[in-house]
TIROTOR-459107 format. One record per atom (N, C-alpha, C): y, x, z; residue in three letters. Coordinates in steps of 0.1 Angstrom, whole numbers, padded with zeros to 4 digits, always signed. Layout:
# residues N
YXZAla/...
# end
This chain:
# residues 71
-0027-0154-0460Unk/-0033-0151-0473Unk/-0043-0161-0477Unk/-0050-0164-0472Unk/-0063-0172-0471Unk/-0056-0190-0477Unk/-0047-0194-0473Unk/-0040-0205-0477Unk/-0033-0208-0486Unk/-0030-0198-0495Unk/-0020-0191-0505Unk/-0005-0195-0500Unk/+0002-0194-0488Unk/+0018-0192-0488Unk/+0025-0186-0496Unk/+0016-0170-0496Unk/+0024-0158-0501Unk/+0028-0165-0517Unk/+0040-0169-0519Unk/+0041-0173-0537Unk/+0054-0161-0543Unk/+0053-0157-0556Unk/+0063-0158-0562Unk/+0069-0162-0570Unk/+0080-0160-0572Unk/+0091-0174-0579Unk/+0091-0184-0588Unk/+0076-0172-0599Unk/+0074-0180-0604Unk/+0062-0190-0602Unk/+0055-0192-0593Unk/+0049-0193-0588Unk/+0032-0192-0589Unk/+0033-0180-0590Unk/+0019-0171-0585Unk/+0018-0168-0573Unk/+0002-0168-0567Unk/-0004-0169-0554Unk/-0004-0152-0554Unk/+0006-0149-0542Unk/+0004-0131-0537Unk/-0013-0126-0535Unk/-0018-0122-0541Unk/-0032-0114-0539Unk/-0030-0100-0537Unk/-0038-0095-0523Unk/-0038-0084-0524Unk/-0051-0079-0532Unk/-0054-0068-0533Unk/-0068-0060-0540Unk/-0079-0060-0534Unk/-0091-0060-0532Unk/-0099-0061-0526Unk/-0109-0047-0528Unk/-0113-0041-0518Unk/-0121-0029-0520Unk/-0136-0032-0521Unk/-0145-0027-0519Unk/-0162-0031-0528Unk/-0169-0040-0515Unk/-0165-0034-0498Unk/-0165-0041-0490Unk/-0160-0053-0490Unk/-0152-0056-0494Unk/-0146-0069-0496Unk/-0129-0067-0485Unk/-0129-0055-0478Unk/-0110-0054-0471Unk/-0104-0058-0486Unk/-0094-0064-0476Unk/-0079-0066-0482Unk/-0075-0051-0485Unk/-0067-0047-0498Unk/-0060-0035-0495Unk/-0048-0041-0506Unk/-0037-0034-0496Unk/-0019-0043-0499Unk/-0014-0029-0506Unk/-0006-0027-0513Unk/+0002-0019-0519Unk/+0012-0026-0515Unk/+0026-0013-0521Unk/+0041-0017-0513Unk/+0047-0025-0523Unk/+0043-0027-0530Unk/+0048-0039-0541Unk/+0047-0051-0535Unk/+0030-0054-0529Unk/+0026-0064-0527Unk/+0030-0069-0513Unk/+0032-0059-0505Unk/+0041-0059-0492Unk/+0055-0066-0495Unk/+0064-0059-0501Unk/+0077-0062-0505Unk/+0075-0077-0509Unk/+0066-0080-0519Unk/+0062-0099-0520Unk/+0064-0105-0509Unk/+0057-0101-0504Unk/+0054-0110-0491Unk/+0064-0109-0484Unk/+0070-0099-0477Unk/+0085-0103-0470Unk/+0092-0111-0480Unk/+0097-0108-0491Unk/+0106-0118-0500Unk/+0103-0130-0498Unk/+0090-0133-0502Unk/+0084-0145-0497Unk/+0088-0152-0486Unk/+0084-0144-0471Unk/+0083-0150-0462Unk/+0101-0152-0459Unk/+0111-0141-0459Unk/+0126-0148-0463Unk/+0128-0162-0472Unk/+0125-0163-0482Unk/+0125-0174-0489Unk/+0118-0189-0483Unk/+0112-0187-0475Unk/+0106-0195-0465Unk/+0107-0198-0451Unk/+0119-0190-0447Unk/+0130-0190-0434Unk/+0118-0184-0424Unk/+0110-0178-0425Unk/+0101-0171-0417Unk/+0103-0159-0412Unk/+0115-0152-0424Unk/+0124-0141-0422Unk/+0136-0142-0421Unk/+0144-0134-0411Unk/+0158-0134-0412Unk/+0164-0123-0423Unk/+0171-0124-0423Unk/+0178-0113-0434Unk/+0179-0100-0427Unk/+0182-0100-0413Unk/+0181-0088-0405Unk/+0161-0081-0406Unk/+0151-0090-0404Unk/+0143-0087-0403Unk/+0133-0080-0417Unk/+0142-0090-0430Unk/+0137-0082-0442Unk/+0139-0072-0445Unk/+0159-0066-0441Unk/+0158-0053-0444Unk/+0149-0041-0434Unk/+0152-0047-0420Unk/+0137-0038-0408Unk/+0126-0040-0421Unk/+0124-0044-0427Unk/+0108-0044-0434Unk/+0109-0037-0444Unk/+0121-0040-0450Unk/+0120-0029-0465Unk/+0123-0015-0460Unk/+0129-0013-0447Unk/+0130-0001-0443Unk/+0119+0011-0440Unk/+0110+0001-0433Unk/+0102+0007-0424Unk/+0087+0012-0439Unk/+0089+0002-0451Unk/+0082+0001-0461Unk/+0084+0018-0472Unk/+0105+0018-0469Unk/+0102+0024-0479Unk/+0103+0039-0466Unk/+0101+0039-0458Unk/+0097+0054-0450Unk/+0087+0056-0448Unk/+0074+0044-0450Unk/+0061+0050-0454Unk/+0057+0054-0467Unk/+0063+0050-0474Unk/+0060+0057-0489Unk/+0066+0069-0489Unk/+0075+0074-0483Unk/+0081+0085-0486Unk/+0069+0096-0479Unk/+0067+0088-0467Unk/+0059+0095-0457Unk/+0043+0101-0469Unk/+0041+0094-0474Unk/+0027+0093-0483Unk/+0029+0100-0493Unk/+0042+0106-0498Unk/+0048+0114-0511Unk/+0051+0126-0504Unk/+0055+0129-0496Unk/+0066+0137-0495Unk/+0056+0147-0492Unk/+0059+0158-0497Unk/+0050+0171-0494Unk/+0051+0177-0480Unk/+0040+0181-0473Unk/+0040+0186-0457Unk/+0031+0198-0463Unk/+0038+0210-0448Unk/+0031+0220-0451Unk/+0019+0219-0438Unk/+0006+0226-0448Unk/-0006+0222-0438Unk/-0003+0233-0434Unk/-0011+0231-0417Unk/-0011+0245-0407Unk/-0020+0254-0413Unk/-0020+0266-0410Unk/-0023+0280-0412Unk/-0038+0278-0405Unk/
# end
């Protein structure tokens, strides 16, 4: 992040958000960047991008999906 690799196509520098501490905090948008990214930069295989969009979109689901709290 610190070097700007992360680019998109068109070429803007991937930024994540920054909290008042100063963390990084990444949303799944900005996730999904960066894998595309790093495919587009042979740093990813094709096998490994879908492992990433996979594992991306079963945490969002995980963060929506209604759970029942214990009793």
């Amino acid at each position: 992040m610190r070097q700007g690799q992360f680019v998109l196509p068109d070429g803007t520098v991937v930024q994540p958000s920054r909290t008042p501490g100063g963390y990084r905090r990444f949303t799944t948008e900005t996730l999904k960047e960066i894998a595309i990214c790093s495919y587009n930069h042979h740093w990813f295989s094709m096998k490994k991008l879908k492992s990433t969009f996979r594992e991306l979109a079963m945490a969002a689901y995980r963060d929506t999906s209604e759970q029942k709290m214990p009793s």
